[in-house]
Every structure is written in structure tokens, then in C-alpha cells.
PyMOL Python script that loads the backbone (N, CA, C, O; Angstrom):
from pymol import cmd

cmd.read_pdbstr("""\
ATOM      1  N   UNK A   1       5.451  58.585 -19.870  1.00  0.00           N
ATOM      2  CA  UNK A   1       5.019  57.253 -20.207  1.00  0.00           C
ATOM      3  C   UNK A   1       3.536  57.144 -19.875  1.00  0.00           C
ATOM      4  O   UNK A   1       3.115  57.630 -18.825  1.00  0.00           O
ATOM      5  N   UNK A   2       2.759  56.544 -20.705  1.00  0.00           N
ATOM      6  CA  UNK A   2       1.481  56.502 -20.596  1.00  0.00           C
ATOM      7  C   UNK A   2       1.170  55.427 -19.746  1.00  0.00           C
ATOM      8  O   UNK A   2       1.791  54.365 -19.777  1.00  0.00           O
ATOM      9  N   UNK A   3       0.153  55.682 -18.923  1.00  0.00           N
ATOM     10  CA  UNK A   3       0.054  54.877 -17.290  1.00  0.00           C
ATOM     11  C   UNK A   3      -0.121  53.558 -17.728  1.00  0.00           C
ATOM     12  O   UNK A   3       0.608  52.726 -17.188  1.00  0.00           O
ATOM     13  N   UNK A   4      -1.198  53.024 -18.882  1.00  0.00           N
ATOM     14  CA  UNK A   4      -1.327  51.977 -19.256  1.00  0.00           C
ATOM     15  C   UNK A   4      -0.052  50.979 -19.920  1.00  0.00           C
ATOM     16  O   UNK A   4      -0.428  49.903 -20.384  1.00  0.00           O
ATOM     17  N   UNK A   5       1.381  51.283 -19.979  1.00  0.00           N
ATOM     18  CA  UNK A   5       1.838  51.230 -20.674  1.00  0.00           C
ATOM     19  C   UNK A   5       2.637  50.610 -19.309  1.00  0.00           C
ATOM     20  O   UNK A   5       3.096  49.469 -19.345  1.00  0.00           O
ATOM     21  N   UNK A   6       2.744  51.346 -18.271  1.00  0.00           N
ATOM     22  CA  UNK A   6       3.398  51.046 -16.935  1.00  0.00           C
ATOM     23  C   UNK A   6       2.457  49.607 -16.682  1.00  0.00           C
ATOM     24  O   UNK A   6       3.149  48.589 -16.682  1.00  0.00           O
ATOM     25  N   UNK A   7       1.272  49.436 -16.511  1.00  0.00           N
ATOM     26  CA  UNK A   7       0.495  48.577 -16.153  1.00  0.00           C
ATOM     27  C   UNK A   7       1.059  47.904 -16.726  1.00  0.00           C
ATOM     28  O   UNK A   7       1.882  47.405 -15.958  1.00  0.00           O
ATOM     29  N   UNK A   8       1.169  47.530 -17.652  1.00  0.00           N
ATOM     30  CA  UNK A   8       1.527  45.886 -18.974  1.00  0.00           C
ATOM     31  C   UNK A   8       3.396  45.821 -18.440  1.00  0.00           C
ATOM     32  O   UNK A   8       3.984  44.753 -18.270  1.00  0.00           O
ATOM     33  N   UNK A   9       3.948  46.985 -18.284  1.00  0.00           N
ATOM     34  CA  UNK A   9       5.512  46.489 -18.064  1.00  0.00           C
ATOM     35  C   UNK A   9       5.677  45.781 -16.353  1.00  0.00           C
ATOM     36  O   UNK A   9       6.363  44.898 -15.839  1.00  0.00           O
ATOM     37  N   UNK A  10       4.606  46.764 -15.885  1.00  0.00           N
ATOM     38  CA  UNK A  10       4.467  46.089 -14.173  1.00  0.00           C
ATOM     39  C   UNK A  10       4.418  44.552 -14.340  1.00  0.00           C
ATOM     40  O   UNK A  10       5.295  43.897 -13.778  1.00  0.00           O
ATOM     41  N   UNK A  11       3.362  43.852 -15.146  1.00  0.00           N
ATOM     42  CA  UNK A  11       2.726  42.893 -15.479  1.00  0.00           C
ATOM     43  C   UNK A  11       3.597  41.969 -15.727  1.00  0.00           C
ATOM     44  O   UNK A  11       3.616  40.927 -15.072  1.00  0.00           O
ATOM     45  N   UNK A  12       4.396  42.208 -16.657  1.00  0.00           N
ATOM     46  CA  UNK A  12       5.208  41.533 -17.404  1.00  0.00           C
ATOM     47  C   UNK A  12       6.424  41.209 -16.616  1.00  0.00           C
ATOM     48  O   UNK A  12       7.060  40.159 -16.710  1.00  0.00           O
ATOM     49  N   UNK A  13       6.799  42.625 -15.504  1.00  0.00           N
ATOM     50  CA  UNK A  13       8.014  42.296 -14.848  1.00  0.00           C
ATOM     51  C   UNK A  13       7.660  40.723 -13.964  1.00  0.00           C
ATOM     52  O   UNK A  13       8.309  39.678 -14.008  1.00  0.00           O
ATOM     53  N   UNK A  14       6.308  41.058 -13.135  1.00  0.00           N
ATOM     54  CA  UNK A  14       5.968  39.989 -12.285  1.00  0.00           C
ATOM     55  C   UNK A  14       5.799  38.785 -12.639  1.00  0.00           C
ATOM     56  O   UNK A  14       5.853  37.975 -11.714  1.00  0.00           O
ATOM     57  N   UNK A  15       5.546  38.231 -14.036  1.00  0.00           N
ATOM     58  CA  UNK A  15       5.762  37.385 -14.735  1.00  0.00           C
ATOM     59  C   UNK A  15       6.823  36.815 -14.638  1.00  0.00           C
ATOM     60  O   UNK A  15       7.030  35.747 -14.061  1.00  0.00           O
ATOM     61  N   UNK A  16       7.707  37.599 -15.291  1.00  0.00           N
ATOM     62  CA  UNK A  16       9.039  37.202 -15.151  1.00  0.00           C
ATOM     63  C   UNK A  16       9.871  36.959 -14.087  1.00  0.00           C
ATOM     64  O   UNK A  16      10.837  36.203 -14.189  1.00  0.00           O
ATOM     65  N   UNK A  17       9.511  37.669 -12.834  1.00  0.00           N
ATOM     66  CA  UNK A  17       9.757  37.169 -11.679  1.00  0.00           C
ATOM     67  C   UNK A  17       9.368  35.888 -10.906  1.00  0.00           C
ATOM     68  O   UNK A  17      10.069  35.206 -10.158  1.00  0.00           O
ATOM     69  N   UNK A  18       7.807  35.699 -11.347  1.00  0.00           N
ATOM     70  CA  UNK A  18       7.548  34.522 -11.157  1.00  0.00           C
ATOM     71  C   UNK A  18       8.075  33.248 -11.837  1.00  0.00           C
ATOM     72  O   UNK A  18       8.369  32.242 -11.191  1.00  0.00           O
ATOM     73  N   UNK A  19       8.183  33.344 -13.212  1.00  0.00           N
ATOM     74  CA  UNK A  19       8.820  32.132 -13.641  1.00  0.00           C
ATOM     75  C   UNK A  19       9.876  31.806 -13.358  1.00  0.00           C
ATOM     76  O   UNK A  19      10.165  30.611 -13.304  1.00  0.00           O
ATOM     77  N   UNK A  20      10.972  33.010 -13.030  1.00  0.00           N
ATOM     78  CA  UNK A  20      12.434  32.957 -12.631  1.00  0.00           C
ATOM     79  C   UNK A  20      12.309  32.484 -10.942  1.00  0.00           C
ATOM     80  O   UNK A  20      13.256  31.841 -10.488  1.00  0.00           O
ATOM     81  N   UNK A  21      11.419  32.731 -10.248  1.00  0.00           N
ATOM     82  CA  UNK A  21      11.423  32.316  -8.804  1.00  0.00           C
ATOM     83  C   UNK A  21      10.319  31.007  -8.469  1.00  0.00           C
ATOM     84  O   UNK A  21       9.808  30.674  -7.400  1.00  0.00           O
ATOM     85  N   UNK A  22      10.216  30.556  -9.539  1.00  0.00           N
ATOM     86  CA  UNK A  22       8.461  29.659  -9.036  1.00  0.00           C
ATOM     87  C   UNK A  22       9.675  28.226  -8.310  1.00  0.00           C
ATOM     88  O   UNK A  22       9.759  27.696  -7.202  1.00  0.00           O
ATOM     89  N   UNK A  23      10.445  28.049  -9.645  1.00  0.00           N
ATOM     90  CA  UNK A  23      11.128  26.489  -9.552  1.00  0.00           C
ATOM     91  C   UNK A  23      12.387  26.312  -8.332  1.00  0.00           C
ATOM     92  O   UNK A  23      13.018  25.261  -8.216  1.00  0.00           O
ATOM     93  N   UNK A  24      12.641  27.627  -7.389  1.00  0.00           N
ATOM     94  CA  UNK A  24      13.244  27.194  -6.451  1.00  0.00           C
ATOM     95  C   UNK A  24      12.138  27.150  -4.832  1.00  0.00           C
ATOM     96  O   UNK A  24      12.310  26.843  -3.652  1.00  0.00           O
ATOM     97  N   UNK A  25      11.143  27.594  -5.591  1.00  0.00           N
ATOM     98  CA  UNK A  25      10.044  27.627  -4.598  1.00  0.00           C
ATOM     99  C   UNK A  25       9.288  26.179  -3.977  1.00  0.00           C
ATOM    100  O   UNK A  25       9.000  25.778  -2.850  1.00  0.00           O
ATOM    101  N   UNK A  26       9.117  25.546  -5.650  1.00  0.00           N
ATOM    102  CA  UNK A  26       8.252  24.438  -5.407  1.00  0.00           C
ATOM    103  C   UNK A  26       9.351  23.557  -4.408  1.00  0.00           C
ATOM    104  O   UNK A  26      10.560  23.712  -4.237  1.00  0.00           O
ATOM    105  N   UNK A  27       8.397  22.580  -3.839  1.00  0.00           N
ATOM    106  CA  UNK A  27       9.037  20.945  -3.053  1.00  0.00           C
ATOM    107  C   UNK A  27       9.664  20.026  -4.284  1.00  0.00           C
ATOM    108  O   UNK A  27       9.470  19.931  -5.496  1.00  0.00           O
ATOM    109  N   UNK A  28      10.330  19.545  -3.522  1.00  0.00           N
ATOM    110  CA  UNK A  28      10.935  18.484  -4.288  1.00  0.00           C
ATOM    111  C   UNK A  28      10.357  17.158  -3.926  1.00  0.00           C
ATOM    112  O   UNK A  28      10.161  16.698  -2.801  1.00  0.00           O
ATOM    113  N   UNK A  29      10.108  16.600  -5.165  1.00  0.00           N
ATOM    114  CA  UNK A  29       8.923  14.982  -4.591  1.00  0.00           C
ATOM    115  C   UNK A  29      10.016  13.880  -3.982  1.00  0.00           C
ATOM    116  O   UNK A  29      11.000  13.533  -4.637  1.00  0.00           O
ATOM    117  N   UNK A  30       9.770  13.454  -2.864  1.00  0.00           N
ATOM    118  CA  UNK A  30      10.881  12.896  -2.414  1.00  0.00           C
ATOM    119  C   UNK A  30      10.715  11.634  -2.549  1.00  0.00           C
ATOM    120  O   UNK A  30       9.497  11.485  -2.648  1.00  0.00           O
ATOM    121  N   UNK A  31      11.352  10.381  -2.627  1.00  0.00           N
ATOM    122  CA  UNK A  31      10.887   9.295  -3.016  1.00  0.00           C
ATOM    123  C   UNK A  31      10.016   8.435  -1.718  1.00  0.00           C
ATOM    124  O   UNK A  31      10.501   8.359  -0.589  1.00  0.00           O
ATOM    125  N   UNK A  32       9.164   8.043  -1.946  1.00  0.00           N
ATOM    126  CA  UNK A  32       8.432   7.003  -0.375  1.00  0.00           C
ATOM    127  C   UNK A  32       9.582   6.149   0.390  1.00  0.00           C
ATOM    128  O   UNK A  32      10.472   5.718  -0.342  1.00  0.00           O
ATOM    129  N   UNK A  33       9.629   5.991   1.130  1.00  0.00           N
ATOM    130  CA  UNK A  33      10.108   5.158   2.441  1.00  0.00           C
ATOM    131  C   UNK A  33      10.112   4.245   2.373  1.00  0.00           C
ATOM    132  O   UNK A  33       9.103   3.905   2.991  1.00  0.00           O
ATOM    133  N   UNK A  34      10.648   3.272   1.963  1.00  0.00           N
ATOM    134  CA  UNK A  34       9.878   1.424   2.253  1.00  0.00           C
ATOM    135  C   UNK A  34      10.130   1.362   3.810  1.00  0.00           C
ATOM    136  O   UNK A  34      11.215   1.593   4.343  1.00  0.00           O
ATOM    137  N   UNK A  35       9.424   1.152   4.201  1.00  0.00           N
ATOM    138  CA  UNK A  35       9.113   0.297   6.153  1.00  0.00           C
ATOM    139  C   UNK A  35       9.647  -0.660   6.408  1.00  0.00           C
ATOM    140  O   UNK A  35      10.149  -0.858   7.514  1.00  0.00           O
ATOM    141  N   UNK A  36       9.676  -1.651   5.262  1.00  0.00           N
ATOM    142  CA  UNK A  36      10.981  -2.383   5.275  1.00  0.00           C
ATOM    143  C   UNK A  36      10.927  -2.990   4.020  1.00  0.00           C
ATOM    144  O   UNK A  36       9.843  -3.105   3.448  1.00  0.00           O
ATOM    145  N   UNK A  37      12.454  -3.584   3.288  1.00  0.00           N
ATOM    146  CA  UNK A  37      13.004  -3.467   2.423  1.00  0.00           C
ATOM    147  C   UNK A  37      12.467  -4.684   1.923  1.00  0.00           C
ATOM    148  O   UNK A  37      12.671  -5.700   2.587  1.00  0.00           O
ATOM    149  N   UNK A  38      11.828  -4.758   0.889  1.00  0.00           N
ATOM    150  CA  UNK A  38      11.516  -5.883  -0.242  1.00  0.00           C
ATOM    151  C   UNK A  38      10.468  -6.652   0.435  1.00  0.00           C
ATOM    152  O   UNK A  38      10.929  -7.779   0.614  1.00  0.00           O
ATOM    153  N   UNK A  39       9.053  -6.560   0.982  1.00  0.00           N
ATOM    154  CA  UNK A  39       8.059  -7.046   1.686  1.00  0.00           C
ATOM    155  C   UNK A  39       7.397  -7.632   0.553  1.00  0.00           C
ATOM    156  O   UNK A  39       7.137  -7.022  -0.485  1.00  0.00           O
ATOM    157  N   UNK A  40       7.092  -9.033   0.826  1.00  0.00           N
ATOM    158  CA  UNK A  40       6.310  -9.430   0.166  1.00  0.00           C
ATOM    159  C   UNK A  40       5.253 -10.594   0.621  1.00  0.00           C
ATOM    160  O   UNK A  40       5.720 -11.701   0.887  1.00  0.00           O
ATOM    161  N   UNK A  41       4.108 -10.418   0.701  1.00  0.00           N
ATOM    162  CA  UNK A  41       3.256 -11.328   1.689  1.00  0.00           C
ATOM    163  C   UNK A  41       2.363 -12.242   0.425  1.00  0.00           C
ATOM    164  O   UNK A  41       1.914 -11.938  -0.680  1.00  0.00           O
ATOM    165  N   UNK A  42       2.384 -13.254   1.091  1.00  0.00           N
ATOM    166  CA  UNK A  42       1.771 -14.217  -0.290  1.00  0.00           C
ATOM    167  C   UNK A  42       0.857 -14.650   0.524  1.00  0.00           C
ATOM    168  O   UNK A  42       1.011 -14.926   1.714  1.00  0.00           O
ATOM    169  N   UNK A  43      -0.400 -14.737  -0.294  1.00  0.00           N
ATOM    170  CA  UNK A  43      -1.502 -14.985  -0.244  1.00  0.00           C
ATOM    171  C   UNK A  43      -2.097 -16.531  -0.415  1.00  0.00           C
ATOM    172  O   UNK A  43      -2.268 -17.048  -1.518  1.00  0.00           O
ATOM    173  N   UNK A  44      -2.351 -17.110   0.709  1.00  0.00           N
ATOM    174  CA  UNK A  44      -2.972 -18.544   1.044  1.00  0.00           C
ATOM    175  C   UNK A  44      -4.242 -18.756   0.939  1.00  0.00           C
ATOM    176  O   UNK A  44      -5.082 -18.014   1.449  1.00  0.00           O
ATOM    177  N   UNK A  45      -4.539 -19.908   0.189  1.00  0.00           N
ATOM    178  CA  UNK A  45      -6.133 -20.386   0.625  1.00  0.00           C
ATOM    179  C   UNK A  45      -6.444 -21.225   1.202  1.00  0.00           C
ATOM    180  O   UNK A  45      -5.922 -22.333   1.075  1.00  0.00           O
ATOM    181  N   UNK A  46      -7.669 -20.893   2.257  1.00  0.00           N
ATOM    182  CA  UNK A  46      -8.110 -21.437   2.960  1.00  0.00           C
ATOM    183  C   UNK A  46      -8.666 -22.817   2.751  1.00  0.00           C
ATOM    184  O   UNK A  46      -9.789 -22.912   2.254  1.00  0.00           O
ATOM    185  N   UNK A  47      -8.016 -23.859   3.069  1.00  0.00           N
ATOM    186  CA  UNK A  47      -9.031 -25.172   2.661  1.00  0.00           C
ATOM    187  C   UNK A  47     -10.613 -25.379   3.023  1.00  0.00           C
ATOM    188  O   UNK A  47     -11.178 -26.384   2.591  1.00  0.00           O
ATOM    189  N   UNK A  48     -11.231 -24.556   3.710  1.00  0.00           N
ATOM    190  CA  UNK A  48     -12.217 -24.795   4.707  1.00  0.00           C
ATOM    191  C   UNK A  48     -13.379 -23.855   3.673  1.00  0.00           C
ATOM    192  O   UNK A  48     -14.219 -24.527   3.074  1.00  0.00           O
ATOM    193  N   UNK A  49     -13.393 -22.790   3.545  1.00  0.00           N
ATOM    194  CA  UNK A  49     -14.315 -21.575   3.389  1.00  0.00           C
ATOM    195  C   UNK A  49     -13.238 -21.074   2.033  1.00  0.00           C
ATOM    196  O   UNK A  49     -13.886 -20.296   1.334  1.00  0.00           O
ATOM    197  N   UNK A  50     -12.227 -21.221   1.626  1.00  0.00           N
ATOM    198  CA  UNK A  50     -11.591 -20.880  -0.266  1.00  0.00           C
ATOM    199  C   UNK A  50     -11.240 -19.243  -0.235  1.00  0.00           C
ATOM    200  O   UNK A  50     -10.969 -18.493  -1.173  1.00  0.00           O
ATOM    201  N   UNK A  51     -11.370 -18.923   1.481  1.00  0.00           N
ATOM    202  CA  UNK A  51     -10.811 -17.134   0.946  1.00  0.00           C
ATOM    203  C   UNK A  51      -9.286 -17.607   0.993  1.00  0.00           C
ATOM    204  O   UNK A  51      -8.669 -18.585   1.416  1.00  0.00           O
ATOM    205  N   UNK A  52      -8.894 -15.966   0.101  1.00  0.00           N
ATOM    206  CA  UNK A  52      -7.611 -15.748   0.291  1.00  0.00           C
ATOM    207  C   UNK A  52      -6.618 -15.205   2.011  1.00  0.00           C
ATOM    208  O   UNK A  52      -7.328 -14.671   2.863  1.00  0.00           O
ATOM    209  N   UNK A  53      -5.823 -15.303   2.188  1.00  0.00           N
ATOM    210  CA  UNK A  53      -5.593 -14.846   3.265  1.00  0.00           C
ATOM    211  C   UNK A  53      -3.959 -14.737   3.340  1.00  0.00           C
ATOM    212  O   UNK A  53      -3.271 -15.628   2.841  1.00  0.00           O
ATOM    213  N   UNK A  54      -3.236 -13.346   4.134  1.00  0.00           N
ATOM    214  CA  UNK A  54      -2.431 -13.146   3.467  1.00  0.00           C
ATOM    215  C   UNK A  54      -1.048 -14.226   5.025  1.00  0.00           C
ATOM    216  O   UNK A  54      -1.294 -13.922   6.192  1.00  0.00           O
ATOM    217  N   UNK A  55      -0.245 -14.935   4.870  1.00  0.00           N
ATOM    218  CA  UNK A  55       0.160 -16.277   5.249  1.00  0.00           C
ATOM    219  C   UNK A  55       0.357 -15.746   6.880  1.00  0.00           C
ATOM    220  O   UNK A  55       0.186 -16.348   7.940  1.00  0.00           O
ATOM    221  N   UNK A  56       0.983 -13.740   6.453  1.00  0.00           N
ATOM    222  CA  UNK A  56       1.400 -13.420   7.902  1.00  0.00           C
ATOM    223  C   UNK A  56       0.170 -13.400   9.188  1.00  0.00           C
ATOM    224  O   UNK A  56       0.366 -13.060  10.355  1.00  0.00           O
ATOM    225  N   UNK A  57      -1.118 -13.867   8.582  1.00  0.00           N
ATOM    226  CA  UNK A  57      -2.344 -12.787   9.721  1.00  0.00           C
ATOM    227  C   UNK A  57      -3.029 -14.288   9.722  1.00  0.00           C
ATOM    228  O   UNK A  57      -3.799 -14.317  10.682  1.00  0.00           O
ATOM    229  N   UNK A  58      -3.049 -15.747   8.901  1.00  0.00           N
ATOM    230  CA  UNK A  58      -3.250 -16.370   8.896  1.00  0.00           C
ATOM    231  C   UNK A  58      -3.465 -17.213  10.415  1.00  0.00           C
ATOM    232  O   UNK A  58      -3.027 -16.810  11.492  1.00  0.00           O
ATOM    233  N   UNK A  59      -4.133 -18.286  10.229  1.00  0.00           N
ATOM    234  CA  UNK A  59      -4.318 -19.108  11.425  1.00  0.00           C
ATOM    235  C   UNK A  59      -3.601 -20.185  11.328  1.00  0.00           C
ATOM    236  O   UNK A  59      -3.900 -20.543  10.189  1.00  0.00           O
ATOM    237  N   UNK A  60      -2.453 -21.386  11.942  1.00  0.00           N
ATOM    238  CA  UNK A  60      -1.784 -21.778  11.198  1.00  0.00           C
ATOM    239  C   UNK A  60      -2.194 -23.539  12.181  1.00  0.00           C
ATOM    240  O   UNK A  60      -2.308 -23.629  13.403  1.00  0.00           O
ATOM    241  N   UNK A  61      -2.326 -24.631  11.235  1.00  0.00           N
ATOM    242  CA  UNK A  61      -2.571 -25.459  11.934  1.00  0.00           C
ATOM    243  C   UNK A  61      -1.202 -26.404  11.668  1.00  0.00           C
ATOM    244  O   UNK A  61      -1.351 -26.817  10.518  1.00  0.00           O
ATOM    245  N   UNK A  62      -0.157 -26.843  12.108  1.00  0.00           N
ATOM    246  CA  UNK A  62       1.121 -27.867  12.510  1.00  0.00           C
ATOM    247  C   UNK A  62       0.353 -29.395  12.853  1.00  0.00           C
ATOM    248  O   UNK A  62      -0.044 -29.769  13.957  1.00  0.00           O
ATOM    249  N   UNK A  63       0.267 -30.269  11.327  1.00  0.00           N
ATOM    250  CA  UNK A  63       0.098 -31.294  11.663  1.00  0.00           C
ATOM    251  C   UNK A  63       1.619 -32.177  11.158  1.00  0.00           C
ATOM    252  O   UNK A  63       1.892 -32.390   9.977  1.00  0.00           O
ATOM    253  N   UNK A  64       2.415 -32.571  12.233  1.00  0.00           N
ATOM    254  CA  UNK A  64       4.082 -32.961  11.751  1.00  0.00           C
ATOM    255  C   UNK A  64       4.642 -31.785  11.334  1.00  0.00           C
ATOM    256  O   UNK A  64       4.851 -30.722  11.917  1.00  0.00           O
ATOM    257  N   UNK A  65       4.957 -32.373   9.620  1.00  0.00           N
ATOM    258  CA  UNK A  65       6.131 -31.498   8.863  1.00  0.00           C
ATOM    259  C   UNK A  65       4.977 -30.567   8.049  1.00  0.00           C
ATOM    260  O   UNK A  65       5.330 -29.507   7.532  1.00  0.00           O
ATOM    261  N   UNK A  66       3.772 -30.964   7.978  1.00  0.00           N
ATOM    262  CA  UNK A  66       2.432 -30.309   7.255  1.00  0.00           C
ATOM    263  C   UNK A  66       1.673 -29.156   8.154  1.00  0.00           C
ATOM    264  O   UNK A  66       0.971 -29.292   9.155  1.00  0.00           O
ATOM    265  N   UNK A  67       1.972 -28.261   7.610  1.00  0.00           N
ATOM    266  CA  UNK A  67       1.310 -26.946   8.094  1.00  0.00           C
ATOM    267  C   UNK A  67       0.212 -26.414   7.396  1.00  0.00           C
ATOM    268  O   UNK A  67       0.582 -26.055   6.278  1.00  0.00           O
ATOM    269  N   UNK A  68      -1.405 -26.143   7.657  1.00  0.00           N
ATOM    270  CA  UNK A  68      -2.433 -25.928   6.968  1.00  0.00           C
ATOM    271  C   UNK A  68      -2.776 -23.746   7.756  1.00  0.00           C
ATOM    272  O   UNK A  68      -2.900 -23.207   8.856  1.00  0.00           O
ATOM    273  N   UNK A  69      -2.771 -23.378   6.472  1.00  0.00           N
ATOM    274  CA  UNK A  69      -3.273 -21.941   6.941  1.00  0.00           C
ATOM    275  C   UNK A  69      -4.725 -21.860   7.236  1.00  0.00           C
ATOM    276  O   UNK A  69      -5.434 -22.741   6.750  1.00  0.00           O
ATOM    277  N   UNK A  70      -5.299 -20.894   7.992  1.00  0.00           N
ATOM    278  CA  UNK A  70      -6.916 -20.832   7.805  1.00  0.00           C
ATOM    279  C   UNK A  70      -7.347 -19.463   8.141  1.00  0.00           C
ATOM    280  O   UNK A  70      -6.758 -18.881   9.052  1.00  0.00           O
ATOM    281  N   UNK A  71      -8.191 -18.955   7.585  1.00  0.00           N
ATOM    282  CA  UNK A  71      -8.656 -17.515   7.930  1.00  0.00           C
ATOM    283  C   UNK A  71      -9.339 -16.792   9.225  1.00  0.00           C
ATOM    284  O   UNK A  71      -9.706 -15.621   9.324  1.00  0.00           O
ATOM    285  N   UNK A  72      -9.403 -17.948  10.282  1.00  0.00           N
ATOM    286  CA  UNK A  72      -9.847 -17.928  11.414  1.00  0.00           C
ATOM    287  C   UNK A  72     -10.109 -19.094  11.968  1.00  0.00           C
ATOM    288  O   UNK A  72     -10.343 -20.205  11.492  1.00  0.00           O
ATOM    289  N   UNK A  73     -10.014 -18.556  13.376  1.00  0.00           N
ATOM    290  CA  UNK A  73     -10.457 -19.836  14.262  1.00  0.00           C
ATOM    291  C   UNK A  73     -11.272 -20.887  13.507  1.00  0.00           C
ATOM    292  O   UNK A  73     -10.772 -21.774  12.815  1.00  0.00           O
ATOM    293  N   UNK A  74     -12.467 -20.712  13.694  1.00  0.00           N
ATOM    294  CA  UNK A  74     -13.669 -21.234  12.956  1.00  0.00           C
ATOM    295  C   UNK A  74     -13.637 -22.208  11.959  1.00  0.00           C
ATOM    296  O   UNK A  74     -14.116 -23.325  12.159  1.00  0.00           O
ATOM    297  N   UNK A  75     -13.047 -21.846  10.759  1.00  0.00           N
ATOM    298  CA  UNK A  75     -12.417 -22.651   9.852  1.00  0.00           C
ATOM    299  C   UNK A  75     -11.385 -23.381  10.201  1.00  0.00           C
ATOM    300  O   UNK A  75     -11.353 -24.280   9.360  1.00  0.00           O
ATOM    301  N   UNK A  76     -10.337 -23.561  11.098  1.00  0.00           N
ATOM    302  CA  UNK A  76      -9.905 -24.497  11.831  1.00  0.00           C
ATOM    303  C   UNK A  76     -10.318 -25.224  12.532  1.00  0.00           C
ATOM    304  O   UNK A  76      -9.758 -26.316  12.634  1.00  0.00           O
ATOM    305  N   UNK A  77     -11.440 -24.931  13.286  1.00  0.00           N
ATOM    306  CA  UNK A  77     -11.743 -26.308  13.772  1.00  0.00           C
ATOM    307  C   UNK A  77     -12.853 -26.745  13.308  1.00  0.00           C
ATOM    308  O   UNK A  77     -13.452 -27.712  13.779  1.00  0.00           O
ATOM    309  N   UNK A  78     -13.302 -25.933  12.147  1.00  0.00           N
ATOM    310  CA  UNK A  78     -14.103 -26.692  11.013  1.00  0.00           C
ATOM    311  C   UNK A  78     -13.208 -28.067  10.432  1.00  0.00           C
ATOM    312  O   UNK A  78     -13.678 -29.205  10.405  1.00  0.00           O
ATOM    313  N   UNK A  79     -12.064 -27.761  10.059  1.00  0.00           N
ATOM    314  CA  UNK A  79     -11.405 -28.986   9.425  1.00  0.00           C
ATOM    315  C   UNK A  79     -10.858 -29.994  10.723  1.00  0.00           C
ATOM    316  O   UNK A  79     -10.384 -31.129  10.680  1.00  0.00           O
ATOM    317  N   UNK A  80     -11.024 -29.440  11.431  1.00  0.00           N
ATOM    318  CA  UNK A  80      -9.990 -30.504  12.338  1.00  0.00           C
ATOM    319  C   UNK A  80     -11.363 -31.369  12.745  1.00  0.00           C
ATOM    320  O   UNK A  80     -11.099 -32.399  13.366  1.00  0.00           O
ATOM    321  N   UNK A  81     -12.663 -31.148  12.522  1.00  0.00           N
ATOM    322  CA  UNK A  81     -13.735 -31.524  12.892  1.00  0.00           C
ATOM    323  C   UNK A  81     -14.016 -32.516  11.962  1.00  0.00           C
ATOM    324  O   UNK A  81     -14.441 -33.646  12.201  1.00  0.00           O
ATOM    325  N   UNK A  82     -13.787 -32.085  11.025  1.00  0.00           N
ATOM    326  CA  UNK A  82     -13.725 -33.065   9.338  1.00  0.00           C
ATOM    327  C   UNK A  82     -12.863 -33.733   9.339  1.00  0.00           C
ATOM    328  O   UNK A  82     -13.074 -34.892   8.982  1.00  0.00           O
ATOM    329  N   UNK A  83     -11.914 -33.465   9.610  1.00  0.00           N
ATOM    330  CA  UNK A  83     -10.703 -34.654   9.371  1.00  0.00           C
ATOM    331  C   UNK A  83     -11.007 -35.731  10.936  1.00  0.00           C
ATOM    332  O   UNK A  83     -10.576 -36.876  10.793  1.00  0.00           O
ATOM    333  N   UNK A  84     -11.503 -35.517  11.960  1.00  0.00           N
ATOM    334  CA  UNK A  84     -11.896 -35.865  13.230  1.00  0.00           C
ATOM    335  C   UNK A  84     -13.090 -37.362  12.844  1.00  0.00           C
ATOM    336  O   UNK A  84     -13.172 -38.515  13.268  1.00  0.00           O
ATOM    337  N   UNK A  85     -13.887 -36.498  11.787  1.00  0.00           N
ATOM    338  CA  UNK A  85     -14.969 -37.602  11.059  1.00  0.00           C
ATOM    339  C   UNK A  85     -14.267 -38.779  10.131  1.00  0.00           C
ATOM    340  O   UNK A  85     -14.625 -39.949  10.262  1.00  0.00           O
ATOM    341  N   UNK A  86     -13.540 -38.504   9.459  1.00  0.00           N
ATOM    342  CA  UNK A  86     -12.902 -39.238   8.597  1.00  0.00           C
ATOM    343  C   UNK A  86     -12.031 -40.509   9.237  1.00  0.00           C
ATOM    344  O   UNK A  86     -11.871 -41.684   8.907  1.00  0.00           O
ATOM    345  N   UNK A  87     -11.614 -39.776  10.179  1.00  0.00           N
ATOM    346  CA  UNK A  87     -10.786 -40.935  11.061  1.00  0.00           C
ATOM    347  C   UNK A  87     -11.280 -42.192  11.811  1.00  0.00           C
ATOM    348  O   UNK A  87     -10.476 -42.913  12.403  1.00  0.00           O
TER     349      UNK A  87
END
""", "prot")
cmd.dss("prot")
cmd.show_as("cartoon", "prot")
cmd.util.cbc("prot")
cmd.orient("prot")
């Protein structure tokens, strides 16, 4: 057998070995984790300064049954300062 002839069947075997062995090789994509099941955070605006802010990280002001969110200190007692004037 002519040597070059070995080269291309060598070639070809490893080929074929590879395609026959690649697909028990690869990972399997596993699906992500949820951290917890069906999270959904809704997004408040600030009466004071108009950002968004998401309700859980919020600043929360309890006037009665009326609850006002705010994006920080600051903007809370920005309004409570305003509503303080009004009165």
C-alpha cells in the first residue's frame, strides 16, 4: 500500500472517530436555576425627583392607608418638607 494512501485512510479513520465520539463528549446545556420561582419586581416612581425605582429597595413613606415610595432618604424628606409647607 502506498504510504500516502495510509495517510488519507489514517485521516479519514479519525474523522470518523471523531464524529462518532464528539456528541457523547460535549455538555449538556442545562436549564438556569430560578433563585426563586416567578420573581417579579415592579418598578415605582418617585414623586419627588421622577426616577424609577424597583418597590423592593425603595424608601417607603406610611401616611394611614397611603403609602408613598422614594428613591432615597433625601427625596423623602424632600416631600414631607413640601407637604410640611402646604399645611
Amino acid at each position: 500500500m502506498h504510504p500516502l494512501r495510509v495517510v488519507i485512510l489514517c485521516l479519514l479513520l479519525y474523522i470518523l472517530y471523531r464524529l462518532l465520539t464528539g456528541e457523547r463528549r460535549r455538555p449538556v446545556a442545562e436549564a438556569p436555576v430560578a433563585s426563586s420561582p416567578a420573581h417579579h419586581d415592579v418598578l415605582i416612581e418617585d414623586p419627588v425627583c421622577h426616577t424609577y425605582v424597583p418597590k423592593e429597595q425603595a424608601v417607603v413613606l406610611r401616611d394611614g392607608e397611603v403609602s408613598r415610595y422614594f428613591c432615597s432618604e433625601h427625596c423623602r424628606e424632600a416631600f414631607r418638607a413640601h407637604q410640611g409647607e402646604k399645611a
